[in-house]
C-alpha positions as CSV (number, residue, x, y, z in Angstrom):
1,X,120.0,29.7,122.9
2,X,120.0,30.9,119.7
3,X,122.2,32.5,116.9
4,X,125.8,31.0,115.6
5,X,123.4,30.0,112.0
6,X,123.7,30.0,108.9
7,X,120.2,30.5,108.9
8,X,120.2,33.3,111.2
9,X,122.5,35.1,109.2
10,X,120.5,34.7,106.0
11,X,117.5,36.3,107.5
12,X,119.4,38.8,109.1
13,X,120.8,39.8,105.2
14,X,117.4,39.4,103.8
15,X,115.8,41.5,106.7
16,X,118.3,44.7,104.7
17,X,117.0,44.3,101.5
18,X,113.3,43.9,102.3
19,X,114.4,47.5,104.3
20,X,115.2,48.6,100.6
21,X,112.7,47.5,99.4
22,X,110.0,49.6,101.2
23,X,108.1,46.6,102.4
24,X,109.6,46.4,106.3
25,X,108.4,50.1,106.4
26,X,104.5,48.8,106.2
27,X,105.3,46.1,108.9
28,X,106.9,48.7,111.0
29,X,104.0,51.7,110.9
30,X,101.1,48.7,111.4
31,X,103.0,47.4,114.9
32,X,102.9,50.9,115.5
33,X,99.3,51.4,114.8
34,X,98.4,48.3,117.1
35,X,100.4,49.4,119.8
36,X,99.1,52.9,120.2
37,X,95.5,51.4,119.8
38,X,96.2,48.6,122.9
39,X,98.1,51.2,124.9
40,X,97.9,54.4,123.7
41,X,99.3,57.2,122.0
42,X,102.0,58.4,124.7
43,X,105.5,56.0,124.2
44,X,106.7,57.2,127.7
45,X,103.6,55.1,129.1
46,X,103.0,52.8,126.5
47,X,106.4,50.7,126.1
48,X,105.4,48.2,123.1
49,X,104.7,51.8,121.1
50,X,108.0,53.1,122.4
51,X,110.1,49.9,121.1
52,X,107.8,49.7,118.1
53,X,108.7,54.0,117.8
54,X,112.6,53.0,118.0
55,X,112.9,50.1,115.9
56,X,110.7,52.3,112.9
57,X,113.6,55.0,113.7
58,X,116.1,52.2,113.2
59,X,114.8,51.3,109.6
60,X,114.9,54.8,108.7
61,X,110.7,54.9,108.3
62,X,110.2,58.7,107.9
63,X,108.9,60.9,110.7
64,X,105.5,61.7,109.1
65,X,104.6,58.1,108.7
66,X,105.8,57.2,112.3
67,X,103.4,60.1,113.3
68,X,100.6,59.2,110.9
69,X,100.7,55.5,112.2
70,X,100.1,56.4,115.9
71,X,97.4,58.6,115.0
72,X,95.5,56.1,113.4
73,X,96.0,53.9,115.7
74,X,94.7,56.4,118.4
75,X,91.7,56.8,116.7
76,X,92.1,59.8,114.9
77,X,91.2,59.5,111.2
78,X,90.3,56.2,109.4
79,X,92.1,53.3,109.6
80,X,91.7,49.5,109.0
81,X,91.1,47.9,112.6
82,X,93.6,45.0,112.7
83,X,93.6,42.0,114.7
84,X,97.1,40.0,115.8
85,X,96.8,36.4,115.3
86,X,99.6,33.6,114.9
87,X,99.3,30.9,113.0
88,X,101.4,27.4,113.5
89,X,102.0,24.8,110.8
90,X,104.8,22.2,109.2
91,X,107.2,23.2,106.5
92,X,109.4,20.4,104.6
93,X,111.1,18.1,106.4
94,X,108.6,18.4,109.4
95,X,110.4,21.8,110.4
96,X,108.1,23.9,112.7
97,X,106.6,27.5,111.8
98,X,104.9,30.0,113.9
99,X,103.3,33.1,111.7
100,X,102.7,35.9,113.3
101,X,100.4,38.6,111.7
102,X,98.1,41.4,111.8
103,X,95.2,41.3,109.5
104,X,92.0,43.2,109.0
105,X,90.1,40.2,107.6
106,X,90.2,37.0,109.6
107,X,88.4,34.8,107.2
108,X,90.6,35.9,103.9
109,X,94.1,35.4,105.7
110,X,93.3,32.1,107.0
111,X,92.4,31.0,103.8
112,X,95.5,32.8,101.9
113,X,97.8,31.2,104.7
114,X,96.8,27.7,104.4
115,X,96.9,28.3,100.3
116,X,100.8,29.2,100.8
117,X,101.6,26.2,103.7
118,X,100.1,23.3,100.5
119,X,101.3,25.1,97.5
120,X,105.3,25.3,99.5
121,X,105.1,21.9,100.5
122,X,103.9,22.3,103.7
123,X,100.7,21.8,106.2
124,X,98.9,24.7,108.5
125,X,98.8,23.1,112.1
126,X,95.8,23.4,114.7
127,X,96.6,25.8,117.4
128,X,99.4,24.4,120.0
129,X,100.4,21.9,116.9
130,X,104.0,23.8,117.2
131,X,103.7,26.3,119.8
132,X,105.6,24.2,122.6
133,X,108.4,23.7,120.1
134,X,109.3,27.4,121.0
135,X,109.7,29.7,123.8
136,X,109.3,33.9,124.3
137,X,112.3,35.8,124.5
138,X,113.3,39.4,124.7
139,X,115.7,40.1,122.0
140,X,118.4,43.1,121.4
141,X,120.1,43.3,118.3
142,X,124.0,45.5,119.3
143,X,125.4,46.5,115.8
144,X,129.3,45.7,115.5
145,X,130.3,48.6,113.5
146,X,131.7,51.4,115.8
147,X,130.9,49.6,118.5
148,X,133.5,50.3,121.5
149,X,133.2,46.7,123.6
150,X,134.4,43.6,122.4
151,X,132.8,40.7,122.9
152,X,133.6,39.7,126.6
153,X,132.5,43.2,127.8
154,X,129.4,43.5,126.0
155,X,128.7,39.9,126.6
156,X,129.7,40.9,131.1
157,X,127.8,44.3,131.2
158,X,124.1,42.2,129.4
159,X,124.2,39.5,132.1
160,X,125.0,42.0,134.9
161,X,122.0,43.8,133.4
162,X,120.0,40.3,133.8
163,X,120.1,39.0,130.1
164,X,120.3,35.2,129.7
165,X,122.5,34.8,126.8
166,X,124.5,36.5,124.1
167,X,125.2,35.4,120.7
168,X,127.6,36.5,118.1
169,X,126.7,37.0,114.4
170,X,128.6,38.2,111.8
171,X,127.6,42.2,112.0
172,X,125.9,42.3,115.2
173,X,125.1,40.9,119.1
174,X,122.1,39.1,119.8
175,X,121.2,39.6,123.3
176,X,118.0,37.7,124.6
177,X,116.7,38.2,127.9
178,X,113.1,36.9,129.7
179,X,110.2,39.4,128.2
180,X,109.6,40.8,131.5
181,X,113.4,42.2,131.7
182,X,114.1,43.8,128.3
183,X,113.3,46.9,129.1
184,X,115.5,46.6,131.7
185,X,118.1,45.3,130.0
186,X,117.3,47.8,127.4
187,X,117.8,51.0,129.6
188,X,121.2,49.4,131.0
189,X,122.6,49.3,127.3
190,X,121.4,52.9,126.3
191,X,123.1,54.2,129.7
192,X,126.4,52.6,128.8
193,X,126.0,54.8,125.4
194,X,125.7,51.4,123.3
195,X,124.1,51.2,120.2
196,X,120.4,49.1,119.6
197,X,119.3,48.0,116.3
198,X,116.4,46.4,117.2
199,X,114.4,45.3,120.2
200,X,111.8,42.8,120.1
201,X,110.2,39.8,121.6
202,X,110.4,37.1,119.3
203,X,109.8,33.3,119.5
204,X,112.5,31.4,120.1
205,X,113.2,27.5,119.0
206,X,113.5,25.3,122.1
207,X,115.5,22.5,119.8
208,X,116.5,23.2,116.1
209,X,116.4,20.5,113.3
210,X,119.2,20.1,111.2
211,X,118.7,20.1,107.6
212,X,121.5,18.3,105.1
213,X,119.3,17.9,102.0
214,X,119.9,21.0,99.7
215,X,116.8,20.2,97.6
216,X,114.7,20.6,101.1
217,X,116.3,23.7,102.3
218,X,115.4,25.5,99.3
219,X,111.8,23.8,99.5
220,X,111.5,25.4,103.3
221,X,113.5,28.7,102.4
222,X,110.9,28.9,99.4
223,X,107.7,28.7,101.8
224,X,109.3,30.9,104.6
225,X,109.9,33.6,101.5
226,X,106.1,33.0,100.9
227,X,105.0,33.8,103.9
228,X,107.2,37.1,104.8
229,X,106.1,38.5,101.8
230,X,102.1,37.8,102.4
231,X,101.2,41.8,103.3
232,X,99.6,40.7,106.8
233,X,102.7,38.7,107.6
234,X,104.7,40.7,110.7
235,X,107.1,37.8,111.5
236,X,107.9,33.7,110.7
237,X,109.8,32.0,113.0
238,X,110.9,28.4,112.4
239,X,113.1,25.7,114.5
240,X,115.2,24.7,111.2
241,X,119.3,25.1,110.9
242,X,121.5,24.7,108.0
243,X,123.9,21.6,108.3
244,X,127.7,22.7,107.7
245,X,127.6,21.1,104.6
246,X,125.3,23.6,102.8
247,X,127.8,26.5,104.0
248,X,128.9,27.4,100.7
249,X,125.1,26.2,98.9
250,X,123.3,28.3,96.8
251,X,120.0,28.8,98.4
């Protein structure tokens, strides 16, 4: 389904050092803020906010921000009212992109995300333009290090718990599920004392497209950069793999 990438393991090494950076942490406290406001403030009854809670845990996001974030997003205090929108386009190559986002002015980011799609070489897409080209998954990311199961095991004891797949990347387990059973599949895995990383639902590519060309992988690596590192930017997903011969590229 997904995983076994190049690709995927680039973005799971870039995710680390955004995490240094300090700029996942503002990502993290505004799903936080959003959740709380569509569900509420309470994570044992509002289980977006409890994920959103964990994964902030995960990145090491300090307590008093976690806090701060729900708050605002309960209502108390002032905060910027943010709206969740997703935005679908081309990159180069014709590779499909799906931006999701949270934004406090409709009008601006629209404009900004359709400025960074031409400038990369790329086009913004009407709504649907790309949206069939992927599919909603629960995700789980199982950390290798210290972790007690092999493969097989952890791989036997997530489709017992009603996953649909497991993948294997270099430091961890991808384990996707429908959206309706990760929290399921969730509370399985934290009974059998195994470690999560991160818990999600994220859109997956139904097909990928192969890219051989090293000058166009750097042109669609260029505009995906562009567009994680616009502030309202949550998440990019596109449907684009690295061909075997760019293993050892520079990108």
């Amino acid at each position: 389904m997904s995983g076994h990438s190049k690709w995927a393991n680039i973005k799971h090494k870039k995710a680390k050092t955004d995490a240094i950076k300090g700029r996942i942490f503002t990502k993290l406290a505004r799903e936080i803020m959003v959740a709380a406001r569509a569900g509420g403030a309470d994570p044992n009854g509002n289980f977006r906010l409890k994920i959103a809670i964990d994964n902030a845990k995960a990145a090491n996001l300090p307590n008093d921000n976690i806090q701060r974030a729900i708050q605002k997003g309960a209502g108390a205090g002032e905060g910027a009212n943010y709206e969740e929108l997703r935005y679908e386009g081309y990159g180069p190559g014709g590779v499909a992109i799906m931006v999701e986002l949270m934004t406090d002015n409709r009008n601006r980011t629209a404009s900004e995300m359709r400025h960074l799609f031409s400038k990369n070489g790329g086009n913004l897409g009407e709504t649907g333009s790309v949206s069939w080209m992927f599919t909603e998954k629960g995700q789980l990311d199982v950390p290798k290090e210290d972790l007690k199961m092999d493969e097989d095991e952890i791989m036997l004891l997530a489709l017992e718990a009603g996953a649909e797949d497991v993948a294997s990347e270099d430091e961890s387990y991808e384990i996707f599920t429908e959206p309706d059973s990760m929290q399921e599949v969730r509370q399985v895995l934290l009974d059998s004392k195994i470690p999560i990383e991160n818990v999600a639902i994220n859109l997956i590519p139904v097909n990928r497209v192969e890219i051989a060309d090293i000058e166009q992988a750097k042109k669609i690596i260029k505009l995906i950069d562009s567009l994680e590192s616009h502030d309202d930017v949550q998440k990019v997903y596109t449907n684009f793999d690295l061909a075997e011969s760019l293993e050892d590229a520079d990108l």
